[in-house]
C-alpha positions in Angstrom: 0.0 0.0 0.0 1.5 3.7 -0.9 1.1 6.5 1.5 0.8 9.9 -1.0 1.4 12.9 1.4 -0.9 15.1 1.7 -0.9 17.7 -1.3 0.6 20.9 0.9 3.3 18.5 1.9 3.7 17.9 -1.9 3.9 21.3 -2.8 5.9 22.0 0.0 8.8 19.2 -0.7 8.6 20.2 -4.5 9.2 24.3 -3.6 12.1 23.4 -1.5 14.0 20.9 -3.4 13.6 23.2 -6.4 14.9 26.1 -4.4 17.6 23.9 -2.9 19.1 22.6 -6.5 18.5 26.4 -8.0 20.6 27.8 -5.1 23.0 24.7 -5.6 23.4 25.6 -9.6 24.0 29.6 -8.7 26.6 28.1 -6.0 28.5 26.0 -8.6 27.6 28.6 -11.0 29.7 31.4 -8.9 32.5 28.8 -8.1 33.0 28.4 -11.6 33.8 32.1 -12.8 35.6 32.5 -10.2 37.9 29.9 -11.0 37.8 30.8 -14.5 39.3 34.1 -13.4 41.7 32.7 -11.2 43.1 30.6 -14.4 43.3 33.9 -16.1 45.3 35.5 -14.1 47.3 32.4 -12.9 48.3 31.0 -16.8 48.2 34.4 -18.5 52.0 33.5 -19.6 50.6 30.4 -21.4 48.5 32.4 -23.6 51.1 35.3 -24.1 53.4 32.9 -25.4 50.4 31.9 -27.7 50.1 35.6 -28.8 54.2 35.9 -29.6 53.6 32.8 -31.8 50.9 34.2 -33.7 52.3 37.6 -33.9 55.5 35.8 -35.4 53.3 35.1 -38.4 53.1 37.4 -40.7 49.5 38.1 -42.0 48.9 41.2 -43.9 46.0 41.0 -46.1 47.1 44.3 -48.0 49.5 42.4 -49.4 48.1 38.8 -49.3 51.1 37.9 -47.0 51.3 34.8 -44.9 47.7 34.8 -44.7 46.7 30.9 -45.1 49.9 30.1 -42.9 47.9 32.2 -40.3 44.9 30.7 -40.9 46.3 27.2 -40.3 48.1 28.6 -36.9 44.6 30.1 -35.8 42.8 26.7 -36.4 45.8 24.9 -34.6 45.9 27.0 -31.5 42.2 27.0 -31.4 42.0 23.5 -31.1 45.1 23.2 -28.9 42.8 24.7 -26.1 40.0 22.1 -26.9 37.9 24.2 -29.4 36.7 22.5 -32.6 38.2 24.2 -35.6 38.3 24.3 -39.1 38.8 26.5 -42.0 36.2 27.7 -44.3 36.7 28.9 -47.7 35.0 30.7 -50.2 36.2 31.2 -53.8 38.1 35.0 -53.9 37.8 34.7 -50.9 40.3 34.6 -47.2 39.9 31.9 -45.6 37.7 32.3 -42.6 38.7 30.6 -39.2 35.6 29.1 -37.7 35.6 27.4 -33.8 32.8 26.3 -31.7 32.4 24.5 -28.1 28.5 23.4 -28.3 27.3 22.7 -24.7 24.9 20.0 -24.7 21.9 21.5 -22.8 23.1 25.0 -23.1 20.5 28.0 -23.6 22.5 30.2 -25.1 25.3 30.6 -27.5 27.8 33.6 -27.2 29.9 34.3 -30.6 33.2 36.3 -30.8 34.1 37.7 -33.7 37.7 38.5 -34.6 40.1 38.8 -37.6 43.7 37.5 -37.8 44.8 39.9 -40.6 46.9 43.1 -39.9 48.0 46.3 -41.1 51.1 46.7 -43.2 54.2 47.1 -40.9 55.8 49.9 -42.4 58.0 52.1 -41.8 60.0 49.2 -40.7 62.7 51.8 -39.0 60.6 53.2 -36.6 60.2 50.1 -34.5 62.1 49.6 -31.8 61.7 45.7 -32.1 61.1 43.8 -35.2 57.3 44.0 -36.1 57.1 40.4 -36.6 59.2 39.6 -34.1 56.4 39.4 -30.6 59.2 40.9 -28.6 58.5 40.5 -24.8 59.8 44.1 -23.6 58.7 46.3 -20.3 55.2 44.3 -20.1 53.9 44.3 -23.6 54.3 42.1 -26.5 55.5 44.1 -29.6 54.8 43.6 -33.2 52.2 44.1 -35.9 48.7 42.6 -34.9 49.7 41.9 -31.1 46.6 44.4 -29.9 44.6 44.3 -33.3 43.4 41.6 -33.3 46.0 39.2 -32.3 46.0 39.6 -29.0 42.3 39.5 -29.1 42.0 36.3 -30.4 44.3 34.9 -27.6 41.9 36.5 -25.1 38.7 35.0 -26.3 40.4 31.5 -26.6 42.1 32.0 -23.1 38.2 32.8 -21.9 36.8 29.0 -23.5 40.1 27.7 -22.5 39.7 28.3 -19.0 36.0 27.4 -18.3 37.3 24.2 -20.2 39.6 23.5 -17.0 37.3 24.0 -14.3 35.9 20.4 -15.3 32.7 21.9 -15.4 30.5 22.6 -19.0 30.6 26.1 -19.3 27.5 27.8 -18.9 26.5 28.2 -22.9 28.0 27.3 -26.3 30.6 29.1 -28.0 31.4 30.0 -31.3 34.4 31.9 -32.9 34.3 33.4 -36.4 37.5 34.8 -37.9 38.2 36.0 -40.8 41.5 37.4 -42.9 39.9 40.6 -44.7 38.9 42.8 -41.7 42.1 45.3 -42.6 41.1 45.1 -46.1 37.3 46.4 -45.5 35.7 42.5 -45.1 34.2 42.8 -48.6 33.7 38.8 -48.4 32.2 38.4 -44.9 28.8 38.7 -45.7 28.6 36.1 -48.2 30.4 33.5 -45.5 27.8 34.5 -43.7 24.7 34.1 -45.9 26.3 30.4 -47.0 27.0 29.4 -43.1 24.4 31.5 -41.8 22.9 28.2 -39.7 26.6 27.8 -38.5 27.4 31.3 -37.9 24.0 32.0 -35.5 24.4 32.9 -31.6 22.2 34.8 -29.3 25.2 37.8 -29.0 28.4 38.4 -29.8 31.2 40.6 -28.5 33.1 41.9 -31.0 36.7 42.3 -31.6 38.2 44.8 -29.6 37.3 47.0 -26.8 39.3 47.9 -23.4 40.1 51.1 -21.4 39.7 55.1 -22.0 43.3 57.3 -21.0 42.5 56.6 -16.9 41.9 52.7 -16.9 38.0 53.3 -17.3 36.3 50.1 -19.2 35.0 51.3 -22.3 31.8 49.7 -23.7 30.9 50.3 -27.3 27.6 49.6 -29.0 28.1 50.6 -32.6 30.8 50.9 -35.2 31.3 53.9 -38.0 30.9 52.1 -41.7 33.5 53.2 -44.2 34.3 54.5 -47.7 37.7 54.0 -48.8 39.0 55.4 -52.6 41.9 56.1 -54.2 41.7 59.1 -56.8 44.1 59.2 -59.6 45.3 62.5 -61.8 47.3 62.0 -64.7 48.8 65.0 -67.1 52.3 64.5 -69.7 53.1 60.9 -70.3 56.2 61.8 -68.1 57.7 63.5 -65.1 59.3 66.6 -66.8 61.3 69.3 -66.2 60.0 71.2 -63.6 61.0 74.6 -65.5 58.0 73.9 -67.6 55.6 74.0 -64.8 55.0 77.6 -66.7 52.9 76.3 -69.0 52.2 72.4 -68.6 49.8 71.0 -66.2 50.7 70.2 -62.8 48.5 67.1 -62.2 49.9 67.8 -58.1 48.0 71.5 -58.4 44.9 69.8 -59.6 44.7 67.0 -56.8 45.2 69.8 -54.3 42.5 72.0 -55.9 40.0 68.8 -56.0 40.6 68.1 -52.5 40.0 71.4 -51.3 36.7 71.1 -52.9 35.5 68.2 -50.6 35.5 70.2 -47.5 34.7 73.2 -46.4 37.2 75.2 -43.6 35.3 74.9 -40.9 35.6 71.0 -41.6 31.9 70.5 -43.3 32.1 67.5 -46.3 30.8 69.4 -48.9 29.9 66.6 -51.7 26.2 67.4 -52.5 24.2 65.1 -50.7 26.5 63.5 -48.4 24.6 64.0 -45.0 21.1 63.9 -46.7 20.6 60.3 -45.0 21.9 61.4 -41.8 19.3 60.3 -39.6 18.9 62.5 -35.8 20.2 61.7 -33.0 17.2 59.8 -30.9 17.2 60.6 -27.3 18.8 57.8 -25.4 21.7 58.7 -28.0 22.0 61.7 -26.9 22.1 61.4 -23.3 24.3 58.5 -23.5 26.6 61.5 -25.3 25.6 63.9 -23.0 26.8 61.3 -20.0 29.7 60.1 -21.3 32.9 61.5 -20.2 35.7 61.7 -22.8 39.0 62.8 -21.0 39.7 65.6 -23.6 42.8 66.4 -21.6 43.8 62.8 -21.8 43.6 62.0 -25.0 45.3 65.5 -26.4 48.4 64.4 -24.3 48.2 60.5 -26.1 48.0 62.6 -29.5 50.3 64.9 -28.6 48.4 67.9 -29.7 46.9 71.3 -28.0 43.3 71.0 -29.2 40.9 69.2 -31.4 39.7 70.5 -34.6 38.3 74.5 -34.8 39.1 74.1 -30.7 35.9 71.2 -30.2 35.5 70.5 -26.7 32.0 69.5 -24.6 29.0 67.5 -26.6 29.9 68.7 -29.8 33.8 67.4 -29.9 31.6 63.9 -28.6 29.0 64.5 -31.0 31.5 64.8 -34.0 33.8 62.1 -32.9 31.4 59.1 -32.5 27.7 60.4 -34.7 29.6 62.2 -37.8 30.9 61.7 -40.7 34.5 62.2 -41.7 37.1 62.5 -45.0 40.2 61.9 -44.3 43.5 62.1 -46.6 45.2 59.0 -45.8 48.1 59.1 -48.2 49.5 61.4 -50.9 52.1 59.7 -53.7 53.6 62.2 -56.5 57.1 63.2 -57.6 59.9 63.2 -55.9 60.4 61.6 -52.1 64.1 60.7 -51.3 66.9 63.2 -49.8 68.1 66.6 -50.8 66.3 68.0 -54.0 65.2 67.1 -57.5 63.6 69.8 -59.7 60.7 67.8 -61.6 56.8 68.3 -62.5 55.4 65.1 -62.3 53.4 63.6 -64.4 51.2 61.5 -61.8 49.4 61.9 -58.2 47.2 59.5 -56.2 45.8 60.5 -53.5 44.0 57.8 -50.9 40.7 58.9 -48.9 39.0 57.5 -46.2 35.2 58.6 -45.3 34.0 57.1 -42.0 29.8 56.8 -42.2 27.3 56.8 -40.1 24.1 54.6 -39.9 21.7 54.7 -42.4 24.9 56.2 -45.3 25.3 53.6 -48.0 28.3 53.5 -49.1 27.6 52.4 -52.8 25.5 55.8 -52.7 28.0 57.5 -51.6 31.2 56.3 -54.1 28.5 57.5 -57.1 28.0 61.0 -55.2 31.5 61.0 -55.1 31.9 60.6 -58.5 29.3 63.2 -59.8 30.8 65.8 -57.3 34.6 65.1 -59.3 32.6 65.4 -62.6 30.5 68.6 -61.4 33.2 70.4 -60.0 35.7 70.2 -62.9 37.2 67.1 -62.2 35.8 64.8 -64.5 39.5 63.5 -66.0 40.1 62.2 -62.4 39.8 58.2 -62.0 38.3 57.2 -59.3 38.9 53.7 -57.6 36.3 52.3 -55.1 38.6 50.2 -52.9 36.6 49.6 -49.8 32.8 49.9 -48.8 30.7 48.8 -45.8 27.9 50.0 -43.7 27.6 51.6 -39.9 26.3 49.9 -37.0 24.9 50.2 -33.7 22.8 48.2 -30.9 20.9 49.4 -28.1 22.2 49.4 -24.3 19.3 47.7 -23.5 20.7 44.1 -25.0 21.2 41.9 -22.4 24.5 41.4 -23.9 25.3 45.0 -23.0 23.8 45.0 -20.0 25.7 42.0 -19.0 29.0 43.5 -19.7 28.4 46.3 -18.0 27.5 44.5 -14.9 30.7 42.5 -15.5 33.1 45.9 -15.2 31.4 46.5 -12.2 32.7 43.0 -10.8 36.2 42.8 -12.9 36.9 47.2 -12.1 35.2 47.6 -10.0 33.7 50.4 -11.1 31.2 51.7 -14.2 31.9 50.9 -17.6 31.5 54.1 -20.1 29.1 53.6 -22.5 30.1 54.6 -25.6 27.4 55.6 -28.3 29.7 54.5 -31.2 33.4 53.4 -32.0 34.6 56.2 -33.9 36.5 53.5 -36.3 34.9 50.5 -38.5 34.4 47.4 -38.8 31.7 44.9 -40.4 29.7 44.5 -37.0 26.3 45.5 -39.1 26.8 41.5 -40.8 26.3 40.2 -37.8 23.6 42.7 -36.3 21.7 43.5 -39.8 22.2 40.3 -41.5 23.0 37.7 -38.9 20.6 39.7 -36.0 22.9 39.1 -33.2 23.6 42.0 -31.0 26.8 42.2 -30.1 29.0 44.0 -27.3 32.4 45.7 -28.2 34.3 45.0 -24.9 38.3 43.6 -24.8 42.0 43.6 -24.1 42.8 47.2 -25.2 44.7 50.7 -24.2 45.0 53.8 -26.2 48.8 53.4 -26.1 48.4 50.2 -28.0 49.8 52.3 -31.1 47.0 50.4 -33.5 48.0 50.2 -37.6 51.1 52.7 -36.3 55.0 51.5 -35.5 55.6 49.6 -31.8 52.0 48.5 -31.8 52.0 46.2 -28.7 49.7 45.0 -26.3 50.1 45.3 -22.3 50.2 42.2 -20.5 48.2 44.2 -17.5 45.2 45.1 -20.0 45.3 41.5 -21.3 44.8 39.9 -18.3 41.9 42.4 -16.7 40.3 42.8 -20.5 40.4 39.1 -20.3 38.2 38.2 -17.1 35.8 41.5 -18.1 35.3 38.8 -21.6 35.0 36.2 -19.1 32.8 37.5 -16.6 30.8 38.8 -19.4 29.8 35.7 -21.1 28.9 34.0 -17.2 26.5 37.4 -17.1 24.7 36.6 -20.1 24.7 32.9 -19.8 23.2 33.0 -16.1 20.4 36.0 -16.8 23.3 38.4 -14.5 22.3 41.7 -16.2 21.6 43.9 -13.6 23.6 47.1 -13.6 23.4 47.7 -9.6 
């Protein structure tokens, strides 16, 4: 004969054992992270030692350098730490590095995306270690790619790596995307992820860089600037000539000057017809996330070493400028004569290469065709214009709870509050994975403003790596356990 308790008792037994096993899970779940940062900061030196491997490859996707030997290194060191790796390839395309750790059971899945390309390394003579060389000197790695995105990379793996070691499945799935054409302007990422779309798909993301303002401050972003990039050619006699005859021939240098000057106005406005007509206003949470923010003008002058920003910016409007507007930028001028002492000469030929930074809603196919018409209205119309990079702006709201979760996490890791930042002033393809993939993602890493990014001695501090690190860390234990309570 079976005795069945009376229903209160039932109720009673089935409240308290369910409270008992939830308070059990959020007990193993807090013993976890926290051993997850102790590996961090206990091994950090195994993952370093990654990082000085990887920077030793070269991988510059400018010039198609090294860049399936990286590959293969990413996918080795990857699964050296447990991850399942491979490469995926698409036809004109980088390869792509893809990784994933799939927790049977798991709610969620958290993606990072990162890119194991870099920038060119010149001017070789300016570094004071070998930019391929991952030089351990004074606390920071040295070499081309060690902060973007190389050292990165090594974070998020060192993150998987050490919730791997605690024994324990980590709290939700992981996957890792990256590619080899981020320093190129990603033109192929999109279609990796419309044909891997299925493979590619996560609940959030956090994006490939992030880290600390001048004063150690965690820096948040939740958008990214899209980008134009061209290359405008003049041409005049079929060679450089005497420079005597700059009397009456052409100077193709003169013209280039003239066309530029005709792009913006001196109080710094883009004045191509048409430019800004898409510019969409600021809502209000943008603009008291602006209004909030505090950007250490004083700071950041001294890391530039300059005395002011443009036509003396300071308040909302230098922050208003910086992270909502857009920009054109000379990035390189190549005519006549470069080496030592003097050589009188007209030449023949000038290229000049421009950046424009966008904002959301700016389409940058629009824009290259404005471009265009302004050179043709304006007197310009011999000018050849090269398209050589193009992708859209981004940005997610502070309410994701992958946002939310990070900034709860800087609390823990910094003790202190994370600056929200509306928009990364630079670019990247974040809008695949937010417009095309729908996964909000959370810029957040390893990073310092002395990093020296695409410039000579870039390096990354073995401080910022290791607190940048367990901010990743206690991030993805935020969002995996519903932690997103910014208290």
């Amino acid at each position: 004969m079976r005795i069945r308790a009376p229903l209160t008792v039932s109720l009673f037994l089935s409240s308290y054992l369910e409270m008992f096993l939830s308070d059990k899970v959020k007990h193993g779940d807090m013993e976890q992270i926290e051993s997850v940062l102790q590996n961090i900061q206990s091994n950090h030196m195994e993952y370093i030692t990654d990082l000085q491997k990887l920077v030793r490859q070269p991988s510059v996707s400018a010039k198609g350098e090294g860049i399936r030997e990286c590959a293969s290194l990413v996918k080795e060191l990857l699964e050296k730490r447990g991850i399942n790796a491979r490469i995926l390839e698409l036809e004109g395309a980088n390869p792509v590095v893809y990784g994933e750790v799939i927790v049977k059971g798991a709610k969620k899945t958290v993606l990072f995306y990162n890119h194991y390309d870099v920038q060119p390394a010149e001017p070789f003579d300016l570094w004071k270690a070998p930019p391929f060389s991952g030089e351990l000197i004074d606390g920071r790695v040295f070499g081309r790619g060690a902060a973007d995105d190389k050292g990165e990379i090594m974070s998020r793996i060192a993150v998987v790596d050490s919730y791997l070691r605690t024994g324990r499945d980590p709290p939700c799935s992981f996957k890792f995307v990256i590619e080899g054409e981020e320093e190129v302007g990603s033109g192929n990422l999109h279609r990796y992820a419309e044909k891997y779309r299925e493979l590619f798909s996560a609940d959030a993301g956090i994006w490939e860089f992030g880290g600390v303002d001048t004063r150690g401050r965690p820096l948040l972003r939740l958008g990214m600037k899209g980008l134009l990039y061209v290359e405008i050619t003049i041409r005049g006699a079929k060679r450089d000539l005497h420079s005597s005859l700059a009397a009456v021939v052409p100077s193709p240098a003169w013209e280039m000057i003239r066309l530029l000057n005709s792009l913006k106005s001196q109080d710094d406005r883009i004045t191509i017809k048409g430019w800004e007509d898409r510019v969409v206003p600021l809502k209000d949470w943008e603009k008291k996330l602006l209004e909030e923010y505090p950007f250490d003008e004083a700071g950041s002058l001294e890391n530039y070493g300059l005395k002011q920003f443009i036509n003396g910016l300071t308040g909302y409007e230098l922050k208003e400028k910086l992270f909502t507007k857009p920009t054109c930028n000379i990035c390189g001028i190549q005519a006549g004569y470069q080496g030592p002492g003097s050589k009188t000469v007209l030449p023949n030929e000038i290229r000049v290469k421009l950046d424009f930074r966008l904002v959301p809603e700016q389409d940058p196919e629009e824009l290259a065709r404005l471009l265009r018409e302004h050179l043709d209205r304006e007197g310009f119309g011999d000018a050849q214009l090269a398209i050589m990079e193009g992708e859209p702006a981004a940005r997610v709201s502070p309410e994701q709870p992958i946002a939310l979760a990070a900034r709860a996490a800087a609390r823990k890791v910094y003790g202190m509050d994370a600056l929200v930042e509306l928009s990364s002033p630079a670019t990247g393809p974040l809008y695949v994975l937010t417009k095309n993939l729908g996964t909000p993602c959370a810029a957040i890493g390893t990073g310092h403003p002395d990093d020296s990014q695409h410039s000579p001695n870039e390096s990354k501090r073995l401080d910022t790596f290791i607190t940048g690190t367990k901010w990743v860390a206690q991030t993805v234990h935020n969002f995996a356990t519903d932690v997103v309570e910014v208290k």
